[in-house]
N, C-alpha and C positions, 0 to 999 in steps of 0.2 A: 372290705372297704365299701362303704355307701355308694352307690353307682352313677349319685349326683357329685357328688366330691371328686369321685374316678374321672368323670367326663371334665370336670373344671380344672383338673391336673393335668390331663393332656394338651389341652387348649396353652395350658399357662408354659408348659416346657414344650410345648410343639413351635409355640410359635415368640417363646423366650429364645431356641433358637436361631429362627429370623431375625430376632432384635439385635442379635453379636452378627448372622453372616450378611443380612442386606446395609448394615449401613458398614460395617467394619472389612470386608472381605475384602470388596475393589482395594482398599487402602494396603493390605496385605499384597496384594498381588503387583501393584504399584512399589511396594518397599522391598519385591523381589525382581524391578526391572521391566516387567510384564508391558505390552506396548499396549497402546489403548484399545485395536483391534481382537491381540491376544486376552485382555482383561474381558473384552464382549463376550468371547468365545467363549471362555470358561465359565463365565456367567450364563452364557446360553446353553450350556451343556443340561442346567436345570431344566430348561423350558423343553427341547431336545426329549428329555426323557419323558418330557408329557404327552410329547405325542401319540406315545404306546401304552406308557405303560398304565396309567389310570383307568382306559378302558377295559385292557386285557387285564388285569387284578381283579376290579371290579366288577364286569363281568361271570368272571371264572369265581369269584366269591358271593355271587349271588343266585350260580346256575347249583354249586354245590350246598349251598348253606353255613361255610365255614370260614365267613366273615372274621370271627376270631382269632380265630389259626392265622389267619392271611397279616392281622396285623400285627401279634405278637411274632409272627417270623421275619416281618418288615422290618419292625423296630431293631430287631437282634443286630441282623445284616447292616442294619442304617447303622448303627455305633460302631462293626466293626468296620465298615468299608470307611469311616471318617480317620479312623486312625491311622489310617496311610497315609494322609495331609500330615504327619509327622516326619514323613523319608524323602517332602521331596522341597526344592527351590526352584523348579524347570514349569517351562512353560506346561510340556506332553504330559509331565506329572500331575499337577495340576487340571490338568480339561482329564485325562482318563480318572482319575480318582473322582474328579467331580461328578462324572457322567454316572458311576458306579453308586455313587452316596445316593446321586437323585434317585436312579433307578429304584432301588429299596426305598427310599424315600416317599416317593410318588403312591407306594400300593397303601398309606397309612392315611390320608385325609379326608381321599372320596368312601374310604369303609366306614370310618368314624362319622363324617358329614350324615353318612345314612344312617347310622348308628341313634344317633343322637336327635334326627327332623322323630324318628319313632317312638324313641322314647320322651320326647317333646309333648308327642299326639295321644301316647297312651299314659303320660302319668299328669298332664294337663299342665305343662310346664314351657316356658317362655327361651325361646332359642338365645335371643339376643341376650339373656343373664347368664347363660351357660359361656355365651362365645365371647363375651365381653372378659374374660380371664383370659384370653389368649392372649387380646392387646395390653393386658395390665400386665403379662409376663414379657411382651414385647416392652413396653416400656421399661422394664424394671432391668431388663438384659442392656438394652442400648444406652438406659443413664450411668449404670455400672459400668460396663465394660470402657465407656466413653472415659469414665476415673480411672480404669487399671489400666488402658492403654497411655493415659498420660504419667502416672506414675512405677510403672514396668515399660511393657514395648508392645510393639504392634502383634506379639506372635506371642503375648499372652490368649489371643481368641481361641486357639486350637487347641487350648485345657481347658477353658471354660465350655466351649460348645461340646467338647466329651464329656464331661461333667452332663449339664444337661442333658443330651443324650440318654444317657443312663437313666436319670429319674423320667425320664418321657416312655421309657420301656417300662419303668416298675408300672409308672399308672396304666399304660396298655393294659397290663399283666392281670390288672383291678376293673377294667371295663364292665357293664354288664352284657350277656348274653345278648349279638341282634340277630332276628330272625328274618327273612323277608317276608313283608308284607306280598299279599295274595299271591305266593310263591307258585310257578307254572311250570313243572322239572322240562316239559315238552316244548316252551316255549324257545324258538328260532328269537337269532340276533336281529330285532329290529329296530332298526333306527330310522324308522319311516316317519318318525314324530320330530326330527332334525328337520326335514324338508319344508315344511310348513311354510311360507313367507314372514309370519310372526318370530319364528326363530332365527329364522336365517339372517332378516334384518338385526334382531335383537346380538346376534351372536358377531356379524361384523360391526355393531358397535361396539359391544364388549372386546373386538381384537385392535380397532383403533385406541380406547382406552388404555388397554395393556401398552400396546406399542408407547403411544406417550412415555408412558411409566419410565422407559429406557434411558435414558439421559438423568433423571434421578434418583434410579437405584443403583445406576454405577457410579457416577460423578458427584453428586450431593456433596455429599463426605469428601471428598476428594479438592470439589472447588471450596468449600467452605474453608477449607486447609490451606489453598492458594489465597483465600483472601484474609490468613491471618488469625483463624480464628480456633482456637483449640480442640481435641478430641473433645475435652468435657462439654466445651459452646456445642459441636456439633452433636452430640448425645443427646441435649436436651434439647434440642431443636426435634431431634428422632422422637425422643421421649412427646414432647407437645405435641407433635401431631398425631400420635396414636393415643391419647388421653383425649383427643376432639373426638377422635374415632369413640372411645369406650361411649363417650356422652348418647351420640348420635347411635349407637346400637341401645341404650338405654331407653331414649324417649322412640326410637324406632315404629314400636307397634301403634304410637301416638300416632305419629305421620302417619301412617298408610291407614289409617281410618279417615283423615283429611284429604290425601290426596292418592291418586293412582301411583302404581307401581311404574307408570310408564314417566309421568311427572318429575317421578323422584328420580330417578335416571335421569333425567334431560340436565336438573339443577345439579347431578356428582359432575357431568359434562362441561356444563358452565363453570362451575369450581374450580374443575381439574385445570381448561383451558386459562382461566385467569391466573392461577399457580405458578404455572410457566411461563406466561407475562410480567409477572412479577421479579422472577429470577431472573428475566433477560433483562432487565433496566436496572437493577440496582440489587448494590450486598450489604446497606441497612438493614443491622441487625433487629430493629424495631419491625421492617417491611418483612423482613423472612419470618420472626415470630409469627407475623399475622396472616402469613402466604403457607405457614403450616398448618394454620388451625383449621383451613379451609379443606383439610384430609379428611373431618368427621365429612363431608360431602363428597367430595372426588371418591373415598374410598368407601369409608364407612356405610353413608346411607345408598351409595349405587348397588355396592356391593349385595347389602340384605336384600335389596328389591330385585336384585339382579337371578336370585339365586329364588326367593319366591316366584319370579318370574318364569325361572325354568322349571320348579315344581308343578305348576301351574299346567304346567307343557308335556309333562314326563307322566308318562302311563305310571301305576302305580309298582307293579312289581320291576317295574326297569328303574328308579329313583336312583339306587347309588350309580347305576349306569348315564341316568341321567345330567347328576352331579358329574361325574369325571367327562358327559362329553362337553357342556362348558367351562371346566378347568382345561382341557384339552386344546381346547379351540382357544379361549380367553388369555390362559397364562400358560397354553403353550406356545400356539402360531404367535401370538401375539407378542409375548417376551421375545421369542427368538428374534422378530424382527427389530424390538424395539433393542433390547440387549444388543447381539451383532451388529445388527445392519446399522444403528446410528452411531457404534461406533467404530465403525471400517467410514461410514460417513466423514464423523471429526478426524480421522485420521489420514486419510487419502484425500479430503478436500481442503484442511484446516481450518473447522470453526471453529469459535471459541467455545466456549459452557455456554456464555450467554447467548448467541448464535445455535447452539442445539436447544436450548431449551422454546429459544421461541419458535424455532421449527417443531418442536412435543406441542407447543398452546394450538397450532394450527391443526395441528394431526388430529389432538383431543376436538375440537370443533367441528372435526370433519362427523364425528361420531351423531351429533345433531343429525345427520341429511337422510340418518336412514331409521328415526324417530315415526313418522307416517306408517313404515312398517310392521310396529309394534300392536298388539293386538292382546288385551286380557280378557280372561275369562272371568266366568262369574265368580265374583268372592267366597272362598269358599276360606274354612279355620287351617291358616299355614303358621307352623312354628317360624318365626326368625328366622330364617336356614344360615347353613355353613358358609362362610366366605371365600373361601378356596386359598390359596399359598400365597394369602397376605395377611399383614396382622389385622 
């Protein structure tokens, strides 16, 4: 298989899965009783496993050279550890199964992220048309599934996402060869390029962002449903904001010849925060269409800038280590807190959806205060890079 085709198949079933577990899961776990704190947990189990496991894969795939190995053994393990979301209705079932899926899960994105910034640089090729198949298979899974959950049931998702699964392994299977760049067998773990004040500011705004995030990628779906509005409404509400997304990874390289990496981050912040203002005043479905479109920014253009930014940052043969330490940080600390903690939050305090969300617009804003710390380098030729475990 063409290595270009290879890489746009992963993207599109990597993150076709996301489109069935971020907006459909919470609703699952909900239609098994699951209490809004147990729903975080389980959902935090993914971020949980970013703690570790992205660095220690990627690492250890980078010091040996068999980046390949590492993800077609990931893939295997990730299909079979999901199949045990078939045996269970229980809360413990659920958080251990999930922890286990991530686990395997996690070693597949930061290899591939590196995978692909390489083969970006040596075949002269544009990150954001490779990565833009991801969201188009995000979208393609959450307008679907959004149909077969209203005319089957809610526990149609756990054939479909093995389904997928499956072809996300053939295309691993079909990857090409990566190699690391200026490979050092002698080189020690270091991560003295974390420390920098440029990163460290950049990286706790990236974990207020994520945090935001929490209240709607468990609830979303969930309130949408409390106010009447069907799977298929909320599918394509899913589906519309990750088609702003494809746009904004599209004209991408446009922007960042106009404006800095630091810029464009500031305006996914602005976005993101106004998104969650939006939600807390009103469920005019005219307001929510146009409070999703606002994703090609909150997620879309912070994201690519976010990730050229840590390129930017990452010595050269540490890159996929570089990628998983802000996946790590971003959508790991960062989910967990937003995931659990806002919802042990609405659960032990009683806020409403609208009441968490306009606590996410404030969180997202806080992300602004540590902007001054941001600091680029000289321009130099970066692929698009990878977005990390979002569509």
């Amino acid at each position: 298989m063409n290595p270009y085709l290879a890489l746009r198949l992963f993207y599109f079933f990597y993150f076709g899965t996301l489109g069935v577990l971020v907006p459909y899961f919470p609703v699952l776990l909900k239609h098994y009783n699951l209490k809004p704190s147990q729903m975080g947990l389980v959902m935090a189990a993914w971020p949980i496993a970013k703690l570790v496991t992205p660095i220690f894969w990627s690492r250890l795939a980078d010091r040996l050279n068999k980046r390949n190995l590492f993800m077609q053994i990931g893939s295997l393990l990730c299909l079979l550890s999901f199949l045990f979301f078939f045996k269970t209705t229980e809360f413990k079932g659920f958080l251990a199964i999930m922890f286990l899926f991530s686990f395997f899960r996690m070693v597949l994105l930061p290899l591939i992220d590196a995978a692909a910034l390489e083969y970006c640089e040596t075949h002269n090729r544009e990150y954001g048309k490779i990565r833009y198949w991801g969201s188009i298979g995000f979208i393609a899974a959450s307008f679907l599934f959004g149909w077969l959950i209203d005319y089957f049931s809610i526990t149609v998702i756990l054939l479909g996402i093995s389904i997928i699964l499956f072809l996300q392994m053939a295309a691993i299977f079909n990857l090409p060869h990566s190699e690391v760049i200026a490979r050092q067998k002698e080189a020690t773990f270091d991560l003295g390029f974390c420390w920098k004040k440029a990163v460290i500011g950049f990286l706790i705004a990236s974990v207020l962002r994520s945090v935001s995030f929490g209240t709607y990628d468990i609830f979303f779906s969930i309130w949408m449903q409390s106010n009447g509005y069907s799977s298929s409404v909320t599918g394509f509400c899913w589906a519309l904001a990750v088609s702003a997304e494809v746009v904004a990874m599209i004209y991408f390289a446009r922007l960042s010849t106009k404006f800095s990496l630091k810029i464009l981050m500031a305006l996914g912040l602005i976005c993101m925060s106004l998104r969650w203002l939006i939600l807390s005043t009103t469920a005019w479905l005219p307001a929510i269409l146009f409070e999703q479109t606002l994703h090609a920014f909150s997620f879309g253009v912070y994201q690519l800038a976010a990730v050229a930014y840590m390129y930017q940052h990452t010595p050269a043969h540490l890159r996929a280590t570089g990628q998983a330490v802000y996946q790590t940080i971003s959508f790991g600390v960062g989910s967990i807190l937003g995931f659990w903690g806002l919802s042990v939050l609405k659960e032990y305090f009683g806020f409403s959806y609208e009441g968490m969300f306009l606590i996410c617009a404030v969180i997202a804003a806080m992300g602004l205060f540590f902007m001054p710390w941001f600091q680029e380098k000289p321009k130099e030729k970066i692929p698009e890079g990878p977005v990390g475990e979002e569509p």
